[in-house]
N, C-alpha and C positions, 0 to 999 in steps of 0.2 A: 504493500500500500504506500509507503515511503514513496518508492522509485516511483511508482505513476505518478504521484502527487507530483513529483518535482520534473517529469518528463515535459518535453514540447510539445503543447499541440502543434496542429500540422495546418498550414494555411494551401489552399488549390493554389494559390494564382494572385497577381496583382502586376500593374503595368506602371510603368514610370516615364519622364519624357527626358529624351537627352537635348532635344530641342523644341522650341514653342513655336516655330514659324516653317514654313512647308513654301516647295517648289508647285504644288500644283493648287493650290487655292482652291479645295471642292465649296459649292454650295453647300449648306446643309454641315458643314462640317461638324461633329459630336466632339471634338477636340478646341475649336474655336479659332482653329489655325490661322485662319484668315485675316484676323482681328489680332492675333498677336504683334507685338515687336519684334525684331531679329534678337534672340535668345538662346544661349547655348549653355547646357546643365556646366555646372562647374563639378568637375571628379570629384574632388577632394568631400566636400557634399553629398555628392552620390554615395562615395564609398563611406560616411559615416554613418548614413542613414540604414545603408544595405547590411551593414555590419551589426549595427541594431536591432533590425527586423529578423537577422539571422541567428542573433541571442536571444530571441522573444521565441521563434516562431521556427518547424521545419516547413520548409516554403516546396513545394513540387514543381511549379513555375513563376517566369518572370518573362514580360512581354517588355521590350525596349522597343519607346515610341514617340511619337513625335506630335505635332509638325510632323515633319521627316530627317528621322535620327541618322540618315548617312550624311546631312548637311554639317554635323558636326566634323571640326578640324582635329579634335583627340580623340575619335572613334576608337581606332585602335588599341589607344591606353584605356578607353573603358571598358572593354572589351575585357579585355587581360584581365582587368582590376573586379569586373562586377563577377567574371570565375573564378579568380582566385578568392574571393569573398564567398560567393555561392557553388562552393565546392559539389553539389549534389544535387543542383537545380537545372532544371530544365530552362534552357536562355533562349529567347528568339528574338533577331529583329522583326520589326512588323514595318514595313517599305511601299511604298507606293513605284517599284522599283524602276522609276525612269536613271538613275546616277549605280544601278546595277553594272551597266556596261561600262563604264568610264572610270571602276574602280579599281584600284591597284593589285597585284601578289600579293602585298604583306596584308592587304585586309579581308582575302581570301583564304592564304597562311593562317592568320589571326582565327577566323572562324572555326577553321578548320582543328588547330591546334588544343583551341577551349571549347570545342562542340557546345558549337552557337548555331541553329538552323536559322533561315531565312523564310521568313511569311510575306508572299508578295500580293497587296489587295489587287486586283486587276481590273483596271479601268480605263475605260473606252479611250484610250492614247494609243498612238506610235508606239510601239517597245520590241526589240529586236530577242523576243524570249528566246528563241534558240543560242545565242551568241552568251546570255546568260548561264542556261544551263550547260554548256558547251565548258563554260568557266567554271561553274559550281561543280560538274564532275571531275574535271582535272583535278581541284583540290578536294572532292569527297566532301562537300558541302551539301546537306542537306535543303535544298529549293522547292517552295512548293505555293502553290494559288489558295491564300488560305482564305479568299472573299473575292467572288466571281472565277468566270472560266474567261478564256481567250476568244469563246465562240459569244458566251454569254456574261458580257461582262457585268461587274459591279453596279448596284443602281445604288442611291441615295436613302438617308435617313432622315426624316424632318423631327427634331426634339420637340417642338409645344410648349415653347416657354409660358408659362402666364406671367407675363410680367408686374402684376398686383398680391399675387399672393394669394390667390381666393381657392385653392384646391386644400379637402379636405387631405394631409398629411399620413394618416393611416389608411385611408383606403388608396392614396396612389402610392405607398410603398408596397401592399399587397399585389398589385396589379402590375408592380414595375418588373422590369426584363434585368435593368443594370445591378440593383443590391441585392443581386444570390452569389456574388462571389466570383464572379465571370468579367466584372469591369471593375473590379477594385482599383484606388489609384493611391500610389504614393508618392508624395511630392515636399520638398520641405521641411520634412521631418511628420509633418501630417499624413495621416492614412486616411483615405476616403471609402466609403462603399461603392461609390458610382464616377466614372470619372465628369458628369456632369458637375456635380458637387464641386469637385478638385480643381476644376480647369474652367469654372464662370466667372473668374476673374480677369478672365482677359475678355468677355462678353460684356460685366460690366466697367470695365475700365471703359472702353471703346465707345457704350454709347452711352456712360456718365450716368448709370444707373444707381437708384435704389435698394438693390437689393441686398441682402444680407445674409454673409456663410457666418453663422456663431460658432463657438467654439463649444458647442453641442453637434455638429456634423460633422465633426473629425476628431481622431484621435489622434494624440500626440505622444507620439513613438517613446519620447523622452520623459514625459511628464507616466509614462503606466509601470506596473510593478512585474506585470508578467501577460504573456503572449495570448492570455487564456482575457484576457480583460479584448484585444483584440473579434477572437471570437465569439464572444459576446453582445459585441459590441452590434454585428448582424442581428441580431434580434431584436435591435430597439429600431425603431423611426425616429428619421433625422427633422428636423425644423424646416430644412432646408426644400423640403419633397414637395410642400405646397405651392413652390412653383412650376412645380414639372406638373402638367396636363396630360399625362399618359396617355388616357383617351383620344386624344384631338392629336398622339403622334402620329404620321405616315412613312409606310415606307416604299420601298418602291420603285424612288422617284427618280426622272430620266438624269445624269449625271449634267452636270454644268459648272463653269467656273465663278467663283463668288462674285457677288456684286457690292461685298458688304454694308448690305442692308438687312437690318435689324429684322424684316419681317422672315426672314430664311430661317431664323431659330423659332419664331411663334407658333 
């Protein structure tokens, strides 16, 4: 009974962004990429955080994301650094893979050496995917379309923001898709349920919003006593939910490049 008591629990999954800003600017984007500034995770950061969540928590996976995390200039040392930290985690980048073909040996090397697979969403662009996988099996890199096909590409997700706050709070967390564990986010030092939570601050920085993340919709990695406060932490409803309209989301929708305008998240 000791040992259980003082064992880890186990977390599925959570994503982190090594950049906030992205080369293809989707409408509709769930990340807000569009509306960010040019931003690039700093390591040092990263790897305090990673190191924390890996003394809380055993983790199964970790999605590196973005924006578009190949835009970053220290890839490669994060690379290195987020497996040497996450010695028994499953690592993926998640790529909108247009700078796939234009990337070097050492960052295919790299993947290859820290078994890092590669998740490319596939949307309706130009992308020379043979010349990718052509490179991904040289070096035994695992490549693969983890959202659309080449025939059937990627369509759009519209979020539903309300941006007054009028949705009742426990019935759109019962209803939501992102807080079962599938789009956790961590950023900051902050753990989120849903990466909408995580990443509305570059939605309300941009158009000078109202709205309010308290410090009841995240937890703070540093501030908890043990990984099990984490999992628990899924069972409550955040504050934050009443403004997500779950009902009124779409998805579906024909792909397009943003126009940032505000009505794309309502």
């Amino acid at each position: 009974m000791f040992f259980l008591k003082k064992s880890k629990p186990t977390l599925n999954y959570f994503n982190v962004n090594l950049v906030e800003h992205c080369n293809l600017n989707c409408k509709y984007c769930d990340h807000f990429a569009p509306l960010a500034e040019e931003k690039y995770t700093d390591i040092k950061s990263l790897e305090k955080d990673l190191k924390r969540m890996s003394s809380l928590l055993n983790i199964n996976s970790v999605g590196l994301m973005g924006g578009e995390p190949l835009l970053h200039p220290n890839l490669v040392e994060i690379l290195k650094m987020s497996r040497a930290v996450l010695k028994n985690t499953k690592l993926t980048i998640f790529t909108n893979g247009i700078l796939l073909p234009k990337m070097d040996d050492l960052f295919w090397q790299t993947c290859f050496e820290n078994k890092i697979s590669i998740g490319i969403s596939c949307y309706p662009v130009k992308l020379d995917y043979r010349q990718i996988y052509l490179k991904a099996n040289k070096y035994k890199v695992l490549v693969y379309l983890y959202s659309g096909t080449i025939n059937n590409p990627k369509t759009m997700f519209k979020l539903g923001i309300d941006l007054n706050g009028k949705q009742n709070p426990d019935e759109m967390s019962r209803i939501c898709w992102q807080n079962k564990g599938g789009c956790c986010f961590l950023g900051n030092g902050k753990f989120f349920q849903c990466t909408t939570a995580g990443q509305i601050n570059k939605f309300i920085k941009y158009f000078n919003l109202d709205i309010k993340v308290t410090e009841d919709d995240y937890i703070d990695i540093y501030k908890i006593k043990s990984g099990r406060e984490i999992i628990d932490f899924f069972k409550k409803t955040i504050p934050f939910c009443k403004y997500c309209d779950i009902k009124r989301q779409t998805s579906g929708l024909k792909f397009e490049i943003s126009k940032k305008e505000i009505a794309e998240w309502l």
